[in-house]
N, C-alpha and C positions, 0 to 999 in steps of 0.2 A: 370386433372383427367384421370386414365386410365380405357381403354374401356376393358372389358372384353370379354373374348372370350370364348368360348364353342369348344371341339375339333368335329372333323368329321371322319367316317371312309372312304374311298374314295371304288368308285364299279365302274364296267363298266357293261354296261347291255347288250343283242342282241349280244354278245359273241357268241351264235351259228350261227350268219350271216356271212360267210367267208368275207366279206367285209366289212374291216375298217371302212368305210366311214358311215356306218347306226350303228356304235355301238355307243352307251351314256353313255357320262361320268358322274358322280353324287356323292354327299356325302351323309351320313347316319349321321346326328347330336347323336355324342356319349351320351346326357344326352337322346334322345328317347329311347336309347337303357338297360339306369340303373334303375333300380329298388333295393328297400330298403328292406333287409333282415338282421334278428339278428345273427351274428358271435359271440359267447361268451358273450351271456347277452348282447352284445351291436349293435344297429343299425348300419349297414356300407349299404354302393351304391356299389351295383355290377351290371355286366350286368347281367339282368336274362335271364335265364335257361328254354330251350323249348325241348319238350318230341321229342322221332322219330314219326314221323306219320307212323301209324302200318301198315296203310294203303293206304300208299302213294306208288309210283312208285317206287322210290330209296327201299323201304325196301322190297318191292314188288321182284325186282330184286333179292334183296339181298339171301331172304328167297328162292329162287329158286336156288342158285348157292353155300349157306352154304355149305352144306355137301363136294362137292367139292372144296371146297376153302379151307375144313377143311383138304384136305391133298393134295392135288395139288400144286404148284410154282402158281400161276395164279396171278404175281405182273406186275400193269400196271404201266409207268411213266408217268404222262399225261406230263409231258416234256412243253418246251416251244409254243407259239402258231406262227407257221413256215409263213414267208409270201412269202419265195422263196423257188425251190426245191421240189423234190419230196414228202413231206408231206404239201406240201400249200393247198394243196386242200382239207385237212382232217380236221373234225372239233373235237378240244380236244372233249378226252369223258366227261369231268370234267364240261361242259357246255350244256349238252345236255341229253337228256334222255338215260340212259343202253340201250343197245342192248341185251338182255337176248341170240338170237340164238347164234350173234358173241361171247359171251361168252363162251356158251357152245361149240361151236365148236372147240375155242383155249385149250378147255381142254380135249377134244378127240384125 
């Protein structure tokens, strides 16, 4: 008899810790993640669908640097996460709370 399996999506957490050693590694069981919604008359599993929190940090930022973004260059690469070299010591911004000043300041 074969065993079935359920997939996972894989994360690592404590990413803003520059140090390896305390980040955790973990899955996300892909069926937590679906939820049943009608595509065409008919029931499908999708993963469902989560709003922007209006009022959360990230949009928070966001709404503060729109106008500027809306005609500025202002494209970040959060690029890979460096462990040697002069960017080792910087933690991606993709893991961590905006800096709203450093924003602004890159666009003055």
């Amino acid at each position: 008899m074969m065993k079935k399996r359920s997939g996972y999506m894989s994360c690592v957490k404590n990413l803003e810790d520059p140090d390896p050693s305390k980040w955790v590694a973990a899955g996300c069981p892909l069926p937590t993640m679906i939820g049943v919604e009608k595509r065409k008359g008919k029931d499908k599993p999708v993963i469902t669908k989560y709003l922007v929190e209006l009022d959360g940090w990230m949009f928070k930022c966001y709404e503060q640097m729109r106008e500027k973004w809306a005609v500025l260059d202002c494209y970040q690469s959060p690029g890979p996460i460096q462990f040697k070299g002069a960017g080792k010591d910087s933690v991606n911004f993709m893991v961590k709370k905006p800096n709203v000043a450093a924003f602004l300041a890159a666009t003055e």
